[in-house]
KOLDOVO-883335 format. One record per residue (C-alpha): residue in one letter; x, y, z. Coordinates in steps of 0.5 Angstrom, whole numbers, plus 500, padded with zeros to 3 digits. Example, Ala and Ser with C-alpha at 12.3 -4.5 7.8 and 13.67 -1.06 7.14 Angstrom:
BEGIN
A525491516
S527498514
end
This chain:
BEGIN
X529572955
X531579958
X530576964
X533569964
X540574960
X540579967
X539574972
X545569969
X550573966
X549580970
X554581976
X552577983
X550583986
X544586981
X542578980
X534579984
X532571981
X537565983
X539560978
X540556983
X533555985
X530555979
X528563977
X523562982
X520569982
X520568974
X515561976
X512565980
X511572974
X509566968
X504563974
X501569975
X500570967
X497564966
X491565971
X489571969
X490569961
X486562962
X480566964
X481571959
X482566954
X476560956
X471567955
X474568948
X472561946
X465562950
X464567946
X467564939
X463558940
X456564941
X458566934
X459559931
X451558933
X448563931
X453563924
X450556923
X442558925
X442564920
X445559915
X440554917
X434560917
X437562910
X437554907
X430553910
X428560906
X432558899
X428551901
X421554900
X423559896
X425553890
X418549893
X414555891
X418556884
X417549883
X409549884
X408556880
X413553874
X408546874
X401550874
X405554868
X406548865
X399545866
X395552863
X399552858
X397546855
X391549854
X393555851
X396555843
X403557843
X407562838
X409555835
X403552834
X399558832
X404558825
X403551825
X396552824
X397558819
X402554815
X397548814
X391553813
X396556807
X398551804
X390549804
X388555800
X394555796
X392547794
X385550793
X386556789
X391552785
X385546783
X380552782
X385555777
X386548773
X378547773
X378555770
X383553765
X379547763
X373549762
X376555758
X380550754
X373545753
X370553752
X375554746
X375547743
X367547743
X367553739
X372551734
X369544733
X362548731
X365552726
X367559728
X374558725
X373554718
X379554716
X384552721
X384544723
X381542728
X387539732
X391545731
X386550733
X386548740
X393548740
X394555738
X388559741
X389557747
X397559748
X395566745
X388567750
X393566757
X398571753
X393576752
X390575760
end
């Protein structure tokens, strides 16, 4: 801009760049500017294309790392998987002491009914052969065995 105000506004004198023929010294500043920058600017664009490539191979590299890497969790996760089949988990463990508990108890409760029984049977046969005389035979069974499991 300086250059174009000086070489049309400035006195005739001090003009070095004509108007009239079309600032050729300027034409000839901008040209000489243009061949060196071309250059310089093709060398930047060589360059940046340079690094691009080697953006995209280090990515591709990594993709190809992440890719193996997922394969091989993907592997050691099923052969995870396909040993602990044959192993007994925390669940199945508490599922198994459940069930034998339940067992225990079942039995246990069977035992205590039959032991009952056979005191209750015990307590009737003994009445029945004249301990207690007096008392009814319907009765006493009803009464003695109450006061015996009170008394355990």
């Amino acid at each position: 801009m300086a250059w174009l105000m000086w070489n049309t506004l400035a006195v005739e004198e001090l003009r070095f760049d004509a108007a009239d023929r079309g600032f050729t010294a300027l034409t000839l500043m901008l040209s000489l500017q243009a061949s060196y920058a071309a250059p310089l600017i093709l060398l930047a664009q060589n360059r940046q294309t340079d690094r691009d490539r080697v953006a995209a191979e280090q990515d591709r590299q990594r993709t190809e790392r992440n890719l193996a890497d997922t394969e091989y969790l993907a592997r050691e996760m099923a052969s995870l998987r396909a040993s602990m089949q044959d192993v007994a988990t925390r669940d199945y463990v508490r599922g198994e002491v459940r069930d034998l508990l339940e067992d225990l108890r079942e039995t246990m409760r069977a035992e205590v009914r039959e032991e009952l029984r056979a005191e209750l049977r015990a307590e009737m046969q003994a009445e029945g052969d004249g301990e207690n005389p007096s008392a009814p035979a319907s009765g006493a069974a009803s009464t003695s065995a109450p006061a015996k499991r009170r008394k355990r």
